[in-house]
matplotlib code that plots the C-alpha trace (Angstrom):
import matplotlib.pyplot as plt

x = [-9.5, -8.3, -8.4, -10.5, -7.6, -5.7, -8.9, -8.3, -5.1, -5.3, -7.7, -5.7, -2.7, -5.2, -6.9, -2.9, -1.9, -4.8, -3.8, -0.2, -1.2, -3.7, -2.0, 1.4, -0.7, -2.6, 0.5, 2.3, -1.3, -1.4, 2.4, 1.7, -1.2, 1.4, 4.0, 2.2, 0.6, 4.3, 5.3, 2.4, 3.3, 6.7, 5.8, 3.1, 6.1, 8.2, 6.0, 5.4, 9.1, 9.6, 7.8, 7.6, 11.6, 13.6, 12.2, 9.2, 11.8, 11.2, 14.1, 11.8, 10.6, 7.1, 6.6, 5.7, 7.7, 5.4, 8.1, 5.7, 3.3, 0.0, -1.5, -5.3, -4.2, -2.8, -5.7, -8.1, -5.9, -5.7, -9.4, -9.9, -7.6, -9.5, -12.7, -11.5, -10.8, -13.8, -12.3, -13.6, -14.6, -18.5, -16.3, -15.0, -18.3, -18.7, -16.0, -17.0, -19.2, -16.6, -13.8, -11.5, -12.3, -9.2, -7.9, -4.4, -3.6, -0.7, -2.3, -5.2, -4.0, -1.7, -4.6, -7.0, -4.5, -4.4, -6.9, -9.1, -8.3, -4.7, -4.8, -4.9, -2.1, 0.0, -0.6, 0.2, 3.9, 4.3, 4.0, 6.4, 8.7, 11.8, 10.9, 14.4, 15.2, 17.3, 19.9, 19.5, 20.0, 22.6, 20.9, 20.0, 22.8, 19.0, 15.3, 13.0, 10.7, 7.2, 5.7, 2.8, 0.6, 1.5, -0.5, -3.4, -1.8, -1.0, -4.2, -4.8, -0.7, 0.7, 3.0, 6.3, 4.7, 3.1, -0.7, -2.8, -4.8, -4.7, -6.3, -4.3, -0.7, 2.5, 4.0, 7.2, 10.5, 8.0, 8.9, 8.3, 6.9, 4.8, 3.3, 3.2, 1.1, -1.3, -2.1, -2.5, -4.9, -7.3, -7.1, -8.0, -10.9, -12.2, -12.6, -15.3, -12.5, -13.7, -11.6, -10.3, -9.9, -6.3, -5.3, -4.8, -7.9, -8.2, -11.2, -10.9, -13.6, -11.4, -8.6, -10.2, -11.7, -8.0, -6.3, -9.1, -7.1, -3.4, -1.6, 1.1, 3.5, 2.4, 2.3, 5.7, 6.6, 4.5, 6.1, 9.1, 8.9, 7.4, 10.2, 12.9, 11.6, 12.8, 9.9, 10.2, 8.9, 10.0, 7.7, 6.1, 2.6, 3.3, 4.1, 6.2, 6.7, 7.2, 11.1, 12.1, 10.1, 10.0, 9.4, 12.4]
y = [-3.5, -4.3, -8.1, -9.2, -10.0, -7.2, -5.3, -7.6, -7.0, -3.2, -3.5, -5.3, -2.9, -0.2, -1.2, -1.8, 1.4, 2.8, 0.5, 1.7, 5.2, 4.5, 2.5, 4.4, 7.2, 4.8, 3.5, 7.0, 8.1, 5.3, 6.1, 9.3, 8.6, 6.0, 8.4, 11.4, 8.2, 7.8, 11.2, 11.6, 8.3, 9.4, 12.7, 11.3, 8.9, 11.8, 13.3, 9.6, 10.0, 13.1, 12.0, 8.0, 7.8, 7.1, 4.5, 4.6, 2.6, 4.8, 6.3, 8.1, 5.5, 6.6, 6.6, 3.6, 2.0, 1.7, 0.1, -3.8, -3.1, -4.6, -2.4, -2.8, -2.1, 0.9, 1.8, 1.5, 3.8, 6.5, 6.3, 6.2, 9.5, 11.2, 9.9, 11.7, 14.6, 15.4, 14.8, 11.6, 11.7, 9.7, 7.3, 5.5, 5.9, 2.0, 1.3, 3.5, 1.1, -1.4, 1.1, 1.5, 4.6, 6.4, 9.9, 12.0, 15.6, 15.1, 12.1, 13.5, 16.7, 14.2, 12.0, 15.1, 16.4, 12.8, 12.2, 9.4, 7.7, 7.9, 5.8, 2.7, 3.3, 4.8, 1.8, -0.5, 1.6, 1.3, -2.4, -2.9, -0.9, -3.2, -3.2, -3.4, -0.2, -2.8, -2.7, -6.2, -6.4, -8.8, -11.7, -11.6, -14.4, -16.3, -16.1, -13.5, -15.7, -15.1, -13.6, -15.5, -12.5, -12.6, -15.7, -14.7, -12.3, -15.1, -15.7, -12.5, -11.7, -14.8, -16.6, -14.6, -11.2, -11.0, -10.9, -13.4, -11.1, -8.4, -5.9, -7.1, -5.2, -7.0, -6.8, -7.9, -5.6, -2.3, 0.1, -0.8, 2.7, 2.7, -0.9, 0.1, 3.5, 2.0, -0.8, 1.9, 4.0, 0.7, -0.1, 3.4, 3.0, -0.2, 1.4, 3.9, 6.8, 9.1, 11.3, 14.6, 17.1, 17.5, 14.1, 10.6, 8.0, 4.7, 1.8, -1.4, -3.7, -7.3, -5.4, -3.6, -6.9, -8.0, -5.1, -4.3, -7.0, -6.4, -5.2, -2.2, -5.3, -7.3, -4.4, -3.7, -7.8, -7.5, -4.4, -5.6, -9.0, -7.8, -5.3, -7.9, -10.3, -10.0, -7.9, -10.2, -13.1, -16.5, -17.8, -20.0, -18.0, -19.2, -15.2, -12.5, -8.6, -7.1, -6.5, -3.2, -1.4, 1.3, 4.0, 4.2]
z = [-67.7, -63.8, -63.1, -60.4, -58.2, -59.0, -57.8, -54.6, -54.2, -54.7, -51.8, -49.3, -50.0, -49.1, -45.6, -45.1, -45.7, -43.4, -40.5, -40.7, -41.0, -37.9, -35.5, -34.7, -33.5, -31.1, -30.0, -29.3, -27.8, -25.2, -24.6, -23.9, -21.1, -19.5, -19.7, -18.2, -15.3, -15.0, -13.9, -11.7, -9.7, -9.4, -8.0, -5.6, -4.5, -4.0, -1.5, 0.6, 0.4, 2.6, 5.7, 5.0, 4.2, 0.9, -1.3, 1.4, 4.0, 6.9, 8.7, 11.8, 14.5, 14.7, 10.9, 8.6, 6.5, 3.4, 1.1, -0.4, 1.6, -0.1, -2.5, -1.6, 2.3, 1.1, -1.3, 1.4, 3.8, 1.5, 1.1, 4.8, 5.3, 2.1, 3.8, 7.1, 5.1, 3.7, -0.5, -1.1, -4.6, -5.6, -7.1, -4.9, -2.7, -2.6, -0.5, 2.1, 3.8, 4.9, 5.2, 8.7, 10.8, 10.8, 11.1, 10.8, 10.5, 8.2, 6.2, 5.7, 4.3, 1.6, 0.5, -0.3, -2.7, -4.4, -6.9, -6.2, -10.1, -8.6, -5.6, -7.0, -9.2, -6.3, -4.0, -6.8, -6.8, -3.5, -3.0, -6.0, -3.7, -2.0, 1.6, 2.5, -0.3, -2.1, 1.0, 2.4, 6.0, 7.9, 9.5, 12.9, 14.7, 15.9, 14.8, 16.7, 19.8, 18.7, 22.2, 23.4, 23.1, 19.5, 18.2, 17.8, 15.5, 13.1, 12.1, 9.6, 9.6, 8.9, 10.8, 9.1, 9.4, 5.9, 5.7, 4.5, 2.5, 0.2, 2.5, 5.5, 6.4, 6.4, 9.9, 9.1, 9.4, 10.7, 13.0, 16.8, 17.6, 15.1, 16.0, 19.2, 18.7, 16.2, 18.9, 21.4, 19.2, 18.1, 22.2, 23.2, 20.6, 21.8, 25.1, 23.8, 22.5, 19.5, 17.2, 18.1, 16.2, 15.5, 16.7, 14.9, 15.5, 14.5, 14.8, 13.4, 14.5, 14.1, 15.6, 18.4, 19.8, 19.6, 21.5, 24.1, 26.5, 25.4, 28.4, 27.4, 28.1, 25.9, 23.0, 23.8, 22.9, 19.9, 18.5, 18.8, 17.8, 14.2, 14.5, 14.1, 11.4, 8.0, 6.0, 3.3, 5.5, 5.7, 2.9, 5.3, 3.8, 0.4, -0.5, 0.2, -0.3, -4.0, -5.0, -7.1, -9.4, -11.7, -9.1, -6.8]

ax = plt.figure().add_subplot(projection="3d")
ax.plot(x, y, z, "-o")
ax.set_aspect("equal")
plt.show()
């Protein structure tokens, strides 16, 4: 007759045995799902790539740089341009309310071919990217002169050109023309402007009570400023940009 703790023990060894048997195919399961996450990443960087430069350092003045910039910024851009394109998905509904008005051709038609459970994960990529690609610049001989007309812009962009908040852009290291446009667009906005079909649009309410006033001088000193900081920042904001990651 089996002892007691032999029963006991016989027991143990079982549930044991069934965990082992169990758990490896868990673990290749949730593998896989990372793994196929993985690949879809990669190949949603791989388009960015094509217009916003390798490693998403642009290369084309009038493009972005999207290299560590902040991942909820560029969630809620993606949204706006999928928004703009008519694909926004009933998920991500609740964010439409506080969401930027903005509009672009080429954007738009990128974001509605994104599904909406991939944004997230995409921005998150993207602000793991090295703004600099990896390829560290050489020091400017003396630090860029904040304009005048650029500290107000402090406030929400920190005082290195890093935003003080997840859902505020990082200024730091940009391109001018591209600076300079989007300050153009929010201005043209604040001055009663509406989207046109075909053209980019953009309404920020904080922004467009900013740039209503900015002469094109000004733009100019502000576009150019951010152009020559380090997008890293100084760490005078306590933070900085993201190095490498995984998705290069």
């Amino acid at each position: 007759m089996i002892r007691r703790e032999t029963r006991m023990a016989l027991k143990v060894a079982g549930a044991l045995a069934l965990c082992l048997a169990v758990t490896p195919a868990s673990a290749f399961a949730q593998t896989d799902t990372q793994k196929k996450l993985d690949v879809q990443i990669k190949d949603a960087l791989s388009t960015c790539y094509q217009c916003h430069g390798p490693g998403g350092v642009s290369i084309i003045p009038s493009r972005p740089s999207i290299a560590g910039q902040k991942a909820e910024y560029v969630r809620r851009q993606l949204l706006a341009f999928k928004m703009a394109s008519g694909t926004m998905g009933k998920d991500a509904d609740g964010d439409a309310d506080d969401l930027p008005g903005r509009t672009d051709p080429v954007m738009e038609h990128m974001a509605a071919g994104l599904p909406d459970q991939l944004l997230a994960p995409v921005a998150q990529a993207v602000s793991q990217l090295a703004c600099d690609g990896g390829k560290a610049k050489k020091p400017p001989l003396s630090a860029p002169v904040r304009p005048k007309a650029a500290n107000k812009c402090v406030i929400c962009h920190g005082v290195d050109g890093i935003g003080t908040q997840g859902h505020i852009p990082n200024l730091a290291g940009q391109q001018r023309s591209y600076l300079r446009r989007q300050l153009l667009l929010i201005r043209e906005t604040a001055w009663g402007a509406q989207p046109r079909e075909g053209e980019a649009w953009r309404s920020h309410p904080i922004m467009e009570a900013q740039a209503a006033r900015i002469k094109i001088a000004d733009m100019d000193a502000i576009a150019r400023y951010y152009a020559q900081m380090d997008c890293y920042g100084s760490g005078e904001n306590g933070a900085g940009t993201s190095g490498l990651s995984g998705f290069e």
